[in-house]
C-alpha positions in Angstrom: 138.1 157.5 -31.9 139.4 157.2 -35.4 138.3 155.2 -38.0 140.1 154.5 -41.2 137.6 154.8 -43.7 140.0 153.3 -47.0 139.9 150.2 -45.0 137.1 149.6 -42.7 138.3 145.9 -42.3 142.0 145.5 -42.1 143.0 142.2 -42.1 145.5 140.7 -39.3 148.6 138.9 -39.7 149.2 135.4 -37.8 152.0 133.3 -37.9 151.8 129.3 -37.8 154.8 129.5 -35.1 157.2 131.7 -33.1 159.4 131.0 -35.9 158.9 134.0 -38.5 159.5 131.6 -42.1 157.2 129.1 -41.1 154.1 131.5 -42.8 152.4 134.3 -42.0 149.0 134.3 -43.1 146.6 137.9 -43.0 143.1 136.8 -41.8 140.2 139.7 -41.7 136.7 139.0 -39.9 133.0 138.5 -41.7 131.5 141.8 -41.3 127.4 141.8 -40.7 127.2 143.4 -44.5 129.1 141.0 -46.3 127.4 137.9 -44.3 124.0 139.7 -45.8 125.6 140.0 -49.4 126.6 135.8 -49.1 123.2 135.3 -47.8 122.0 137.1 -51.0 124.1 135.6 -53.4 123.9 132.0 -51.9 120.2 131.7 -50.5 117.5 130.9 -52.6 113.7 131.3 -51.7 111.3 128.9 -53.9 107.6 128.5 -54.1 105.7 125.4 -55.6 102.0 124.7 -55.7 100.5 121.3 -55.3 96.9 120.9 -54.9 96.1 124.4 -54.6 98.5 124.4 -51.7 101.3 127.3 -51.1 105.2 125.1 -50.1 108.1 127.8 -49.7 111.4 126.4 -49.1 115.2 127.4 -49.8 117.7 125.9 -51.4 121.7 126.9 -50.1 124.4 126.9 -52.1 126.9 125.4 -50.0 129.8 125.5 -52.2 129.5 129.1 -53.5 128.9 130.0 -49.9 132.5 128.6 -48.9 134.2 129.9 -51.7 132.9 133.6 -50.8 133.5 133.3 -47.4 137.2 131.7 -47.5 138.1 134.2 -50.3 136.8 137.0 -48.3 138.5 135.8 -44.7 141.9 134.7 -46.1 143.0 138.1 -47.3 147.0 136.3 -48.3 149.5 134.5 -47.3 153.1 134.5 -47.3 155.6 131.7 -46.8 153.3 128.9 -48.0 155.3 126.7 -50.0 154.7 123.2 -51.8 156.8 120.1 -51.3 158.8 121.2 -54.0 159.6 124.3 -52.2 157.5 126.0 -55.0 155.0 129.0 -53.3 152.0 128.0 -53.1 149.8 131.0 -55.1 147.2 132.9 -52.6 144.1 132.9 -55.2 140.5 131.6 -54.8 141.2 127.5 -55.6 144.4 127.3 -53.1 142.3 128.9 -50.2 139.3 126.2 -51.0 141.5 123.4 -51.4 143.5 124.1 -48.7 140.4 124.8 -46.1 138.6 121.4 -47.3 141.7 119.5 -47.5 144.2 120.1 -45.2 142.7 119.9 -41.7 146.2 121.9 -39.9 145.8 124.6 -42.2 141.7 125.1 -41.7 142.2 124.7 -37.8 144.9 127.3 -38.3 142.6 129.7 -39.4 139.6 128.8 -37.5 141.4 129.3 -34.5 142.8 132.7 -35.9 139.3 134.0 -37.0 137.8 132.7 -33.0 140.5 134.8 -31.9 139.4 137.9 -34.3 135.6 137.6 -33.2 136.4 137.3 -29.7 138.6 140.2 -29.7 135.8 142.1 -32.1 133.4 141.4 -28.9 136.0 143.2 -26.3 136.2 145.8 -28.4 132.3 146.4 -28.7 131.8 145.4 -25.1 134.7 148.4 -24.4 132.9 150.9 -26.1 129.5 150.1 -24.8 131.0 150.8 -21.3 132.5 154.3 -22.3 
């Protein structure tokens, strides 16, 4: 088997329809590594004594966590325009605003990143059996 090592996780491209202008959009699955990296950068472990006792707990940063995550899924997009007509910019703030606010678009790529993982799991599942 061959691996391209420039590009260990090539994103996919999806369409939102069979017809080719209504947007293309190139999704790539969360890797094990850079799920441990978000945990990293996004989990917080915190100790506090009261009355000689020992409390650990963590605090999450939700929003940091979604921005990583969405930024690292949602490689780009073409074909996204605004009511105006006007492209609609692939950058960090368009893929957050448009994954909290627009519930077709974030089924859209839900749906396209349950169809990555599932065919991920074939794949492993494949080369377990040979």
């Amino acid at each position: 088997m061959k691996l391209d090592m420039k590009e260990l996780n090539p994103a996919a491209k999806f369409t939102f329809s069979d017809d080719p202008d209504s947007g293309v959009v190139h999704i790539r699955v969360m890797t094990p590594g850079k799920l441990a990296e978000i945990r990293d950068q996004t989990i917080l472990t915190k100790v506090e004594y009261k009355n000689h006792n020992r409390f650990e707990y963590t605090e999450i940063d939700y929003a940091k966590r979604d921005q990583i995550v969405w930024d690292y899924c949602i490689v780009s997009w073409e074909g996204l325009d605004d009511d105006d007509g006007k492209p609609i910019p692939c950058t960090t703030e368009n893929k957050l605003r448009l994954m909290n606010e627009h519930p077709g678009f974030a089924g859209f790529v839900n749906n396209c990143l349950e169809k990555l993982q599932k065919d991920w799991e074939k794949r492993q599942d494949y080369l377990e059996k040979n």
